[in-house]
PDB file of N, H, CA, C and O in Angstrom:
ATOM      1  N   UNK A   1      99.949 110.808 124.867  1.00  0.00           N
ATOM      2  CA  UNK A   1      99.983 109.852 125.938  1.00  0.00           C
ATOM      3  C   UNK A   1     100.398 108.487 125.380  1.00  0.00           C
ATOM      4  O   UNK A   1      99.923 107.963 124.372  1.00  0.00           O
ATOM      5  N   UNK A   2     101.157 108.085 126.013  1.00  0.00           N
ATOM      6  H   UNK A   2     101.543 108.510 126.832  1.00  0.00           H
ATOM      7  CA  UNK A   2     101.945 106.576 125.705  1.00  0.00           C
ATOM      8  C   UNK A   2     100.726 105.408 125.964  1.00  0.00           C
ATOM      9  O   UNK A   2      99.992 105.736 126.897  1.00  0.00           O
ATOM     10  N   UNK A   3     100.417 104.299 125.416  1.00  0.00           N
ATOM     11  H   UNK A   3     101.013 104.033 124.658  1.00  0.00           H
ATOM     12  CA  UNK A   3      99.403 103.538 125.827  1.00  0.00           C
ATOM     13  C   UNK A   3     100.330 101.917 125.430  1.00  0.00           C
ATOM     14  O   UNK A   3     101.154 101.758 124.529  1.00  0.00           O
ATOM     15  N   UNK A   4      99.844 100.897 126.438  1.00  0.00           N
ATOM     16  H   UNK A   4      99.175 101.027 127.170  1.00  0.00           H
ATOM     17  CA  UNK A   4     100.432  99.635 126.227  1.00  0.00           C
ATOM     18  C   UNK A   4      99.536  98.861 125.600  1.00  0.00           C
ATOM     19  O   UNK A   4      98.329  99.087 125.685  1.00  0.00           O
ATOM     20  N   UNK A   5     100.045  97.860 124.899  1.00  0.00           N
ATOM     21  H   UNK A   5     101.025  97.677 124.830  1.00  0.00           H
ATOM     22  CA  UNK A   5      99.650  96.832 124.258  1.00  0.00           C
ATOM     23  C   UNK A   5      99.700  95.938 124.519  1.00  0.00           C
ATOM     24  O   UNK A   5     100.871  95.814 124.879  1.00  0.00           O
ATOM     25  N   UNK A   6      98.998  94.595 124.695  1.00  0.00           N
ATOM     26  H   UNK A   6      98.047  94.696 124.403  1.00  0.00           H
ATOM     27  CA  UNK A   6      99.932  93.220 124.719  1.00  0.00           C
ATOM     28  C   UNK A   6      99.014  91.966 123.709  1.00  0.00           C
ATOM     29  O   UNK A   6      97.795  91.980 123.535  1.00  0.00           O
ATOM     30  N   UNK A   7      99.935  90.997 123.177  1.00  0.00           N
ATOM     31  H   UNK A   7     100.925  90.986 123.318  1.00  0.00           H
ATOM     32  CA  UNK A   7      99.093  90.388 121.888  1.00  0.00           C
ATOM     33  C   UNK A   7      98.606  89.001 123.204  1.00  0.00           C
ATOM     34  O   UNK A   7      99.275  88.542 124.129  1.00  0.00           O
ATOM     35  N   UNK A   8      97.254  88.691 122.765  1.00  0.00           N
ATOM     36  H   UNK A   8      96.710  89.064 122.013  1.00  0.00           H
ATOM     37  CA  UNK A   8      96.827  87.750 123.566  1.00  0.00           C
ATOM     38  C   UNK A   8      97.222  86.306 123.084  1.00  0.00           C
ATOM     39  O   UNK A   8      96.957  85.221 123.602  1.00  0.00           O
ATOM     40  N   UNK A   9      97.942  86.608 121.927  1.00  0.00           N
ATOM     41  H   UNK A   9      98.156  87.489 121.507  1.00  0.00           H
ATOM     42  CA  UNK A   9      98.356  84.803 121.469  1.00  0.00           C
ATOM     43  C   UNK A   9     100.166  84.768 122.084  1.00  0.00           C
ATOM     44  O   UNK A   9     100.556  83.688 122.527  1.00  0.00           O
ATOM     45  N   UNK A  10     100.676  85.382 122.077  1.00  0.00           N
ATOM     46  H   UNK A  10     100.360  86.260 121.717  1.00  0.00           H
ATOM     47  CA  UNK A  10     102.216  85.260 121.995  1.00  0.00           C
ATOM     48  C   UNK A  10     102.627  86.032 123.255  1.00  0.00           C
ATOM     49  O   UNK A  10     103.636  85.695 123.875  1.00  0.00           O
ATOM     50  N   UNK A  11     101.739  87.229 123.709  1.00  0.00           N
ATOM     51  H   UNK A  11     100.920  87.503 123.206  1.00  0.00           H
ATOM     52  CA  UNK A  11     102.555  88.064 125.635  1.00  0.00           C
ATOM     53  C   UNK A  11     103.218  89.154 125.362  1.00  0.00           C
ATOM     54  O   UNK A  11     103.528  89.976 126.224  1.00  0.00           O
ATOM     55  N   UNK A  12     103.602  89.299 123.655  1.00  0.00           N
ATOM     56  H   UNK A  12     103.350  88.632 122.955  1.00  0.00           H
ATOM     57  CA  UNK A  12     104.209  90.332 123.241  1.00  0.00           C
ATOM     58  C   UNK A  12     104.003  92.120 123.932  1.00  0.00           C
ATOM     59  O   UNK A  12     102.864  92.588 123.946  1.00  0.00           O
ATOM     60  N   UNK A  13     104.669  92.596 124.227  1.00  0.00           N
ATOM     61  H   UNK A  13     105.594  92.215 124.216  1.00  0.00           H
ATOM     62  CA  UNK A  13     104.094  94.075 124.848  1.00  0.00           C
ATOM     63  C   UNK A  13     104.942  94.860 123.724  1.00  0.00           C
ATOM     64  O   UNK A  13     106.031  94.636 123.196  1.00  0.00           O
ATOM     65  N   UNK A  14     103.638  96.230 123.539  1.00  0.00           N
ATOM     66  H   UNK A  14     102.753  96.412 123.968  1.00  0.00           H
ATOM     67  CA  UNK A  14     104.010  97.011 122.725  1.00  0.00           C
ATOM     68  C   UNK A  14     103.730  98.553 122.966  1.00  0.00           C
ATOM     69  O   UNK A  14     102.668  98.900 123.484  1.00  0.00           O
ATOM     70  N   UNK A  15     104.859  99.633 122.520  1.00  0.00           N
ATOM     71  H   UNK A  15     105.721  99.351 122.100  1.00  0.00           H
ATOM     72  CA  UNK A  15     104.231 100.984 123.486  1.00  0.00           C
ATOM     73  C   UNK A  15     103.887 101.828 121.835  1.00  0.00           C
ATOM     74  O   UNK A  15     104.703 101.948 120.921  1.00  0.00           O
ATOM     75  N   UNK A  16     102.719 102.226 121.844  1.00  0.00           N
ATOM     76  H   UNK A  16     102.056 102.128 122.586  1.00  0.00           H
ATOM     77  CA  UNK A  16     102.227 103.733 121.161  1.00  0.00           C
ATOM     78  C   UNK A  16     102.337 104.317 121.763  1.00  0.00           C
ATOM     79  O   UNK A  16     102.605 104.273 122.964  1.00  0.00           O
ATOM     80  N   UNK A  17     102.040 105.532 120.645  1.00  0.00           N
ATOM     81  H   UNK A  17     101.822 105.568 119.670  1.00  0.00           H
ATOM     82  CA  UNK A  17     101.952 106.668 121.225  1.00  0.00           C
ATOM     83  C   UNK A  17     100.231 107.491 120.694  1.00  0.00           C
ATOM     84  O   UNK A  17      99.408 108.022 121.439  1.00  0.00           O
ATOM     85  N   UNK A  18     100.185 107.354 119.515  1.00  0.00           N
ATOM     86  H   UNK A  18     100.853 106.922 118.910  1.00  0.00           H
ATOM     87  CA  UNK A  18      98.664 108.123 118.746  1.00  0.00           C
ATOM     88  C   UNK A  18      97.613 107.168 117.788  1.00  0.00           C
ATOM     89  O   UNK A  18      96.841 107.526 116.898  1.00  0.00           O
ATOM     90  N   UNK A  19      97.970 105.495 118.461  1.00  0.00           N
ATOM     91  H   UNK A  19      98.597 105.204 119.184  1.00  0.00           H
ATOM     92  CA  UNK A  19      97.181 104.451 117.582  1.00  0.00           C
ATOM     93  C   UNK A  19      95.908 104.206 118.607  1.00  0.00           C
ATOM     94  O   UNK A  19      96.010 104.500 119.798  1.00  0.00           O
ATOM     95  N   UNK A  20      94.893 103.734 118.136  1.00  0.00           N
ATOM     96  H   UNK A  20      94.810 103.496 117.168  1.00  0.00           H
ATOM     97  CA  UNK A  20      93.445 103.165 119.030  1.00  0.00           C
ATOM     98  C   UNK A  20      93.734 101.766 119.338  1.00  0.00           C
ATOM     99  O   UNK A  20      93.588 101.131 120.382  1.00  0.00           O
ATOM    100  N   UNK A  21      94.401 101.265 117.606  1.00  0.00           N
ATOM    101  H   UNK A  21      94.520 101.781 116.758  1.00  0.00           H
ATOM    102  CA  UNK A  21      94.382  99.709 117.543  1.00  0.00           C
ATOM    103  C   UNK A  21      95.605  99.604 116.626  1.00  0.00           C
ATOM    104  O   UNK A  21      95.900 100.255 115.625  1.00  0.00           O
ATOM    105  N   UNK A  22      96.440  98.266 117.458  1.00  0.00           N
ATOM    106  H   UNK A  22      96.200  97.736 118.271  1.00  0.00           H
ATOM    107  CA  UNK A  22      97.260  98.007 117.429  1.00  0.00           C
ATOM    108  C   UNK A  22      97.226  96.523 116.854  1.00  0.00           C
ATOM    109  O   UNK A  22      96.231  95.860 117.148  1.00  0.00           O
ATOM    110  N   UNK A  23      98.208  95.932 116.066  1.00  0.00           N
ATOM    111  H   UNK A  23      99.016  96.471 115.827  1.00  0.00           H
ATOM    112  CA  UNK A  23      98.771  94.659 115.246  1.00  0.00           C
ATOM    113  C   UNK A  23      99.764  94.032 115.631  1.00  0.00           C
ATOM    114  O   UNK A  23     100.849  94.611 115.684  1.00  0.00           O
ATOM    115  N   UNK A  24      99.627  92.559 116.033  1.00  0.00           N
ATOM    116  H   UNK A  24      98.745  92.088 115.990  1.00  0.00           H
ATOM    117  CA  UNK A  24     101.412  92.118 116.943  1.00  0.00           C
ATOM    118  C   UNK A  24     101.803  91.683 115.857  1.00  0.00           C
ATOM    119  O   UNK A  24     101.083  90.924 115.208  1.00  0.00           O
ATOM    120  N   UNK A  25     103.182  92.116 115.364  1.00  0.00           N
ATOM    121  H   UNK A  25     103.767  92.732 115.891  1.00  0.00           H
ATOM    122  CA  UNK A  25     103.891  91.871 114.553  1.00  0.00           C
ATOM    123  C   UNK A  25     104.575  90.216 114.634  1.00  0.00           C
ATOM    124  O   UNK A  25     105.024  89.378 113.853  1.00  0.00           O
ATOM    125  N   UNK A  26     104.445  90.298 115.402  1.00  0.00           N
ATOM    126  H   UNK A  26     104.081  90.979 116.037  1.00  0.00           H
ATOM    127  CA  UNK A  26     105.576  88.652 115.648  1.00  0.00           C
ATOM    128  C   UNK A  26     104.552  87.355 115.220  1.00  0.00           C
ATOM    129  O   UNK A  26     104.904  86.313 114.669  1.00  0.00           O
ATOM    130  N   UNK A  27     102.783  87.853 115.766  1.00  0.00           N
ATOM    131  H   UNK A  27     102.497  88.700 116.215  1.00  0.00           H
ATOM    132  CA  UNK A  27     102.047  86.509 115.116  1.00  0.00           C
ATOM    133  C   UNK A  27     101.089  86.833 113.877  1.00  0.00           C
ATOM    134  O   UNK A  27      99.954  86.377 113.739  1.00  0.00           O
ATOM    135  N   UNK A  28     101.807  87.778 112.922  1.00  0.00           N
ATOM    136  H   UNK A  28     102.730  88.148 113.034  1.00  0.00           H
ATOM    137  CA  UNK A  28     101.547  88.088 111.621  1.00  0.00           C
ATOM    138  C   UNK A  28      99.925  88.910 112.279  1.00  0.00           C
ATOM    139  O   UNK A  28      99.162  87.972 112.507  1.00  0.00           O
ATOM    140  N   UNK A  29      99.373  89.967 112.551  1.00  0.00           N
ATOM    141  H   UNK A  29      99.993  90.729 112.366  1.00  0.00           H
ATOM    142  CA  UNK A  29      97.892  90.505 112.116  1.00  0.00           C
ATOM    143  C   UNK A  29      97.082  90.334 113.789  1.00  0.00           C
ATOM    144  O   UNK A  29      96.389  91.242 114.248  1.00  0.00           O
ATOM    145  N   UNK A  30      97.195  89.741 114.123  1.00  0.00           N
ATOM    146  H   UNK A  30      97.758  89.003 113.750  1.00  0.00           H
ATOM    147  CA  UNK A  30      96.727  89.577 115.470  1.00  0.00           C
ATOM    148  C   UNK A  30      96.457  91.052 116.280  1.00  0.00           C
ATOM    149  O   UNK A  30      97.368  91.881 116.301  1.00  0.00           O
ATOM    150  N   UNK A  31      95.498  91.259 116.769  1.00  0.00           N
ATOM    151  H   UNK A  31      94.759  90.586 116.751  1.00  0.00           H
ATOM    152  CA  UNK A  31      95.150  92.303 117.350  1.00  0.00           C
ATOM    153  C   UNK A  31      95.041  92.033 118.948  1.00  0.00           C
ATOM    154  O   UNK A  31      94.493  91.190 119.658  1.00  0.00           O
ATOM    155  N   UNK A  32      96.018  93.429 119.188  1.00  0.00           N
ATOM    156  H   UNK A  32      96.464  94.114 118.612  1.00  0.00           H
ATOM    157  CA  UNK A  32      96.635  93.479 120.654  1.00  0.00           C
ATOM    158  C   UNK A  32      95.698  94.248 121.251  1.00  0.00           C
ATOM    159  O   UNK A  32      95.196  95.275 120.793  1.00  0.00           O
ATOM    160  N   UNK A  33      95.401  93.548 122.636  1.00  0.00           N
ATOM    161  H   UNK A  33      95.809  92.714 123.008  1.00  0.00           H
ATOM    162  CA  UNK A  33      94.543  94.454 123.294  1.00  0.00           C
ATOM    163  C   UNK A  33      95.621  95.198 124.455  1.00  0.00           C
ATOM    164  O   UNK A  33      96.705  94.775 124.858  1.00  0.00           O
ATOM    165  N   UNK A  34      94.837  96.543 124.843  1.00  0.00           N
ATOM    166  H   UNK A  34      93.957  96.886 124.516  1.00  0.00           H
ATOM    167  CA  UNK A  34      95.139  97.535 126.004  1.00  0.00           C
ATOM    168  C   UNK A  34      95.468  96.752 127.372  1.00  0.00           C
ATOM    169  O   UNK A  34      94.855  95.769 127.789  1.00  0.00           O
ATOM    170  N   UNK A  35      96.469  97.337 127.933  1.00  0.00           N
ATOM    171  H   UNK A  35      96.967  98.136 127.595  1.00  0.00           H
ATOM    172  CA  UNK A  35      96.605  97.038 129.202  1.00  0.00           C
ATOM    173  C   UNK A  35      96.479  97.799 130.181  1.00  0.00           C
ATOM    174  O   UNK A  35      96.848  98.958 129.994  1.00  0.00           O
ATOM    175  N   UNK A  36      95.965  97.464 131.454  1.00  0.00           N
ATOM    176  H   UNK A  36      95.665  96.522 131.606  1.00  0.00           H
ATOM    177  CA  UNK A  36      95.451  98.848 132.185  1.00  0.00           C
ATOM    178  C   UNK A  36      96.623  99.289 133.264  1.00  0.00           C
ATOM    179  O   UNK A  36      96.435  99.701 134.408  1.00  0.00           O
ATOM    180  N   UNK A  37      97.759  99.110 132.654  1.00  0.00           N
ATOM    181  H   UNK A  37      97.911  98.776 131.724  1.00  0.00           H
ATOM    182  CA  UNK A  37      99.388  99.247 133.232  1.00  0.00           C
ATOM    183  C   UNK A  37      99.532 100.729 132.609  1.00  0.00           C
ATOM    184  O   UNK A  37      99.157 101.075 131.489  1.00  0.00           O
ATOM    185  N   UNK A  38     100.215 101.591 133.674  1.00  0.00           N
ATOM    186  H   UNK A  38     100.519 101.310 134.584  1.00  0.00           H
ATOM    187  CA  UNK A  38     100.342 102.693 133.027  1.00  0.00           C
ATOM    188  C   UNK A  38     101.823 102.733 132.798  1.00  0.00           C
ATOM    189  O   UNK A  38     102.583 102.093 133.525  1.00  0.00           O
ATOM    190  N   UNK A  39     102.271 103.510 131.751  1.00  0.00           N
ATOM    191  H   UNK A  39     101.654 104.030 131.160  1.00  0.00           H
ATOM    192  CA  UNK A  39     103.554 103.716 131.083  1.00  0.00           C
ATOM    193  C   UNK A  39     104.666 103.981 131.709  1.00  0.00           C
ATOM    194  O   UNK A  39     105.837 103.688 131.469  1.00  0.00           O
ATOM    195  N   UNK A  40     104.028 104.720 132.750  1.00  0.00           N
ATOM    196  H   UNK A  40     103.076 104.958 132.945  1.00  0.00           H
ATOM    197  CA  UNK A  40     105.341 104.926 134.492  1.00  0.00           C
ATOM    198  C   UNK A  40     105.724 104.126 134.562  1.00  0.00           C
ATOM    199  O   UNK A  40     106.895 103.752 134.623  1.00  0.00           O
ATOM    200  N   UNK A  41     104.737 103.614 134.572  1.00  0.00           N
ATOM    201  H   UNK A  41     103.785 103.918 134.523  1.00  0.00           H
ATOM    202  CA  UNK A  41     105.007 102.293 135.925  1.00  0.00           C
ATOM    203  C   UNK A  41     105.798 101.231 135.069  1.00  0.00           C
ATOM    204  O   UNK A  41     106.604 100.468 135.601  1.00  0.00           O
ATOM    205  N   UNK A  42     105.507 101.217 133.599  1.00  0.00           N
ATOM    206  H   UNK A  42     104.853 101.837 133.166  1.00  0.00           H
ATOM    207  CA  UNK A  42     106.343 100.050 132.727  1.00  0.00           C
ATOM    208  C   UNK A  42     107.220 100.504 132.939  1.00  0.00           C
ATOM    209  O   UNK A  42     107.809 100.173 133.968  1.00  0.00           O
ATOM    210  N   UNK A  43     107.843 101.634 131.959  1.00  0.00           N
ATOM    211  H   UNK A  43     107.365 101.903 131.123  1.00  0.00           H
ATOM    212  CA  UNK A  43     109.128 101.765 132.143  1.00  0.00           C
ATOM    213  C   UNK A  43     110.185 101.472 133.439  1.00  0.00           C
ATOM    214  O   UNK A  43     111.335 101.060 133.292  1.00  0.00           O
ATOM    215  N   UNK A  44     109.501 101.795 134.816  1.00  0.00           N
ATOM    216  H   UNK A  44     108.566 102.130 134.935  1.00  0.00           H
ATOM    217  CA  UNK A  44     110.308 101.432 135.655  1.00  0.00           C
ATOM    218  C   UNK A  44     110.659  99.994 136.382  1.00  0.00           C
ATOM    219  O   UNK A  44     111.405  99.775 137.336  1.00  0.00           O
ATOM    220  N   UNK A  45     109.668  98.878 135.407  1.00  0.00           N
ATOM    221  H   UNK A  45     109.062  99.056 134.632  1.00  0.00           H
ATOM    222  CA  UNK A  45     110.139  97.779 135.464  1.00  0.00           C
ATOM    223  C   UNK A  45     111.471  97.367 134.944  1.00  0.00           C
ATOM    224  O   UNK A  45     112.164  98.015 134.159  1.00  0.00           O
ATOM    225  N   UNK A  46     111.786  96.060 135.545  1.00  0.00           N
ATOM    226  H   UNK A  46     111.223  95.533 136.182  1.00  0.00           H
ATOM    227  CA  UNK A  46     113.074  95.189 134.964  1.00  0.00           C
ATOM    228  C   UNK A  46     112.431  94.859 134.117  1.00  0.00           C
ATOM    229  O   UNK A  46     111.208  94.987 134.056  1.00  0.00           O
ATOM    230  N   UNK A  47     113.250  94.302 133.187  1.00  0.00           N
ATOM    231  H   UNK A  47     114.244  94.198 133.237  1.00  0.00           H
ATOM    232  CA  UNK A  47     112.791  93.041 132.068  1.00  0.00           C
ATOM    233  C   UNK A  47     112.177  91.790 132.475  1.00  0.00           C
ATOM    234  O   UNK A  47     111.188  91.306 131.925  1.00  0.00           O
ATOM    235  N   UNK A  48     113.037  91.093 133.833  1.00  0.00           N
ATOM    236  H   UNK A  48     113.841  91.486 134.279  1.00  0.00           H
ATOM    237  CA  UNK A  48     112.062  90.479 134.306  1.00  0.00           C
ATOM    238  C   UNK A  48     110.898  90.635 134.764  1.00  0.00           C
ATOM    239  O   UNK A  48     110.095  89.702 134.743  1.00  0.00           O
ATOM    240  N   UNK A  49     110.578  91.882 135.279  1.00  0.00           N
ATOM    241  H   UNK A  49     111.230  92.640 135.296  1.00  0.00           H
ATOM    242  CA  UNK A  49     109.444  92.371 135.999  1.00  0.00           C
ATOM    243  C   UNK A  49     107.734  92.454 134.699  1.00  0.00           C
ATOM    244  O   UNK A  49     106.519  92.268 134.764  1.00  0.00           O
ATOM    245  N   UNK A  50     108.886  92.891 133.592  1.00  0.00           N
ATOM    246  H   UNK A  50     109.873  93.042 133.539  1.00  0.00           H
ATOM    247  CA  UNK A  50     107.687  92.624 132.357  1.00  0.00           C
ATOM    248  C   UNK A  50     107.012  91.488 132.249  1.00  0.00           C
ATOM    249  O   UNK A  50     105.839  91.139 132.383  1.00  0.00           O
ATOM    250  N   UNK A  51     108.641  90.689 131.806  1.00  0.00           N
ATOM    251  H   UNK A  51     109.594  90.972 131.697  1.00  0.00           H
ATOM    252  CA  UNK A  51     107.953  89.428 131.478  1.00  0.00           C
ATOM    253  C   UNK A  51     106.878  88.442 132.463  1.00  0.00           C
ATOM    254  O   UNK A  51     106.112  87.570 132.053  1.00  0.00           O
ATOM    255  N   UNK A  52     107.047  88.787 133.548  1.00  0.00           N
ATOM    256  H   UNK A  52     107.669  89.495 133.881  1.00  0.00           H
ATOM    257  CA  UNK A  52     106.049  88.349 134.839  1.00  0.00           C
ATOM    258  C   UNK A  52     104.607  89.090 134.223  1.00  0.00           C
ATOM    259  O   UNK A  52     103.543  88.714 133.729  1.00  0.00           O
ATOM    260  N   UNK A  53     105.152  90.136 134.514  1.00  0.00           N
ATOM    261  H   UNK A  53     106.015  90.441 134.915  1.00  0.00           H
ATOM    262  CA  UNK A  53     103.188  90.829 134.216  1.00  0.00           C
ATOM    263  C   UNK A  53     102.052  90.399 132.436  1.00  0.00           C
ATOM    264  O   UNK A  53     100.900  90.288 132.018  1.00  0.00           O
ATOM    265  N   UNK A  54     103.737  90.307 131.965  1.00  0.00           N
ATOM    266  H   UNK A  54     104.673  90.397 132.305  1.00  0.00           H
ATOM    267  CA  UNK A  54     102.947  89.462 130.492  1.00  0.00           C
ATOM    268  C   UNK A  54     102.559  87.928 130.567  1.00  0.00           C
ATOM    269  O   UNK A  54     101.836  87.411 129.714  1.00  0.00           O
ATOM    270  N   UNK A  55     103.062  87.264 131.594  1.00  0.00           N
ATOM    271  H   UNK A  55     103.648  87.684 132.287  1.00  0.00           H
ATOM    272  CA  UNK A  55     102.821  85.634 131.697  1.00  0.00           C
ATOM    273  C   UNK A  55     101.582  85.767 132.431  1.00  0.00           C
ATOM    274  O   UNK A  55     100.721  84.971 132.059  1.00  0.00           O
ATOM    275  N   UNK A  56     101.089  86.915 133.811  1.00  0.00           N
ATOM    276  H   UNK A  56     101.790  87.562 134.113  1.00  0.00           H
ATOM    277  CA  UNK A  56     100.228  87.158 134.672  1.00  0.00           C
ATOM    278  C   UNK A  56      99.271  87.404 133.831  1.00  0.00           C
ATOM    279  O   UNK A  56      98.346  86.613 134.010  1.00  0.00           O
ATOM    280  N   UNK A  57      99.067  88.175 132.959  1.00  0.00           N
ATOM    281  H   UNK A  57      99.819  88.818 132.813  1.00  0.00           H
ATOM    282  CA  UNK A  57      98.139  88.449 131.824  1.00  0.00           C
ATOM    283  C   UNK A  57      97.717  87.912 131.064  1.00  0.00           C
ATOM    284  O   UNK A  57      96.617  88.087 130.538  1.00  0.00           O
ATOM    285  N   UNK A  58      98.703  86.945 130.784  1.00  0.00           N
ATOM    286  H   UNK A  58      99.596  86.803 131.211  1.00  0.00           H
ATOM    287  CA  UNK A  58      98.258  85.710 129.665  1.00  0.00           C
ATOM    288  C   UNK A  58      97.170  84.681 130.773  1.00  0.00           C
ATOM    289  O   UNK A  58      95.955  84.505 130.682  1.00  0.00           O
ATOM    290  N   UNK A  59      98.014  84.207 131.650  1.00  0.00           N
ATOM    291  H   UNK A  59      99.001  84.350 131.724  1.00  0.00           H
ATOM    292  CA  UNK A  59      97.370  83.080 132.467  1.00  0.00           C
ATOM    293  C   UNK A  59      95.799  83.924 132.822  1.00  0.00           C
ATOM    294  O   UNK A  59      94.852  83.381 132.253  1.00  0.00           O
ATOM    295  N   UNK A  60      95.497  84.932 133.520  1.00  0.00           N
ATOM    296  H   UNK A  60      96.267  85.373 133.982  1.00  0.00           H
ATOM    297  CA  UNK A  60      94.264  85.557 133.642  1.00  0.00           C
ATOM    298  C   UNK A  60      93.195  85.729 132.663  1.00  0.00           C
ATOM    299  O   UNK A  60      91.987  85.609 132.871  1.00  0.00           O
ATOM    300  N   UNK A  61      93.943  86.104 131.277  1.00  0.00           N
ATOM    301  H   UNK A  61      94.923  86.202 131.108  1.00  0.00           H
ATOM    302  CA  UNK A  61      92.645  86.272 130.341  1.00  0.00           C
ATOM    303  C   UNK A  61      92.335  85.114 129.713  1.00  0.00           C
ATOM    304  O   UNK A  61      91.148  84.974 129.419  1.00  0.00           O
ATOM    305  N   UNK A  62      93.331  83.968 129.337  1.00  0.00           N
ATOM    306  H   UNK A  62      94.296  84.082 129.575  1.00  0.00           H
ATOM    307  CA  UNK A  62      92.990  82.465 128.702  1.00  0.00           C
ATOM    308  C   UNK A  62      92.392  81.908 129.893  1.00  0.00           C
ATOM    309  O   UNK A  62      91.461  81.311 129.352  1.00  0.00           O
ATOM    310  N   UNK A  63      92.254  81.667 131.164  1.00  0.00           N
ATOM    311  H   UNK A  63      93.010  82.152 131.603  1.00  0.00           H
ATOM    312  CA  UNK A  63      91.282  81.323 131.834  1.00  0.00           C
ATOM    313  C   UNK A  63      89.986  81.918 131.233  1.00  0.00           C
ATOM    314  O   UNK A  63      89.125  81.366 130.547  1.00  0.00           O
ATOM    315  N   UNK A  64      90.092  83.376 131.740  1.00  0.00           N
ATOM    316  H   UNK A  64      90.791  83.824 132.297  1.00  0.00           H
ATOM    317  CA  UNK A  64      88.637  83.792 131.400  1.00  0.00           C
ATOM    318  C   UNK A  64      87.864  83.629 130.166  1.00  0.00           C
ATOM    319  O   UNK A  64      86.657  83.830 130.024  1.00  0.00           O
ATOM    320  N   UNK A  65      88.913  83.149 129.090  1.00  0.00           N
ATOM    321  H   UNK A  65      89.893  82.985 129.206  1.00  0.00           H
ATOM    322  CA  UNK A  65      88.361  82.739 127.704  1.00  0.00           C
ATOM    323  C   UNK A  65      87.607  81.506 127.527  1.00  0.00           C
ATOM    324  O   UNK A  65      86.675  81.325 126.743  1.00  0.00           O
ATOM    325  N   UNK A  66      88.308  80.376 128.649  1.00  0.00           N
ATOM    326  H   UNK A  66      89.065  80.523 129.286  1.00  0.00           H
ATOM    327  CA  UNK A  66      87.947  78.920 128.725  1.00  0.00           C
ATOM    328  C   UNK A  66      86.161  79.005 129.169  1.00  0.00           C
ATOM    329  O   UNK A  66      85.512  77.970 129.320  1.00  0.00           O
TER     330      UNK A  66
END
């Protein structure tokens, strides 16, 4: 089963396939949490359509961090 990633410092999205825990490469070590987006449904996004749900994600959980 395919599972998504996304890094909570940078929005980065990332697809496994057989990892628990995942590392965003782009902000050196940072640990990406799960998204509760299923893999269908990514793939049949645009690129823009990503990048929306990664800005939506960012803005939702850094609130909830504040």
């Amino acid at each position: 089963m395919m599972r998504l990633f996304i890094c909570p410092e940078c929005g980065w999205m990332r697809t496994v396939s057989r990892r628990a825990s995942v590392e965003c490469f782009k902000c050196n070590g940072v640990m990406m949490q799960p998204v509760k987006l299923e893999y269908t449904q990514y793939v049949k996004m645009s690129e823009q359509e990503r990048m929306d749900y990664a800005d939506s994600w960012m803005y939702i959980h850094r609130k909830k961090s504040k």
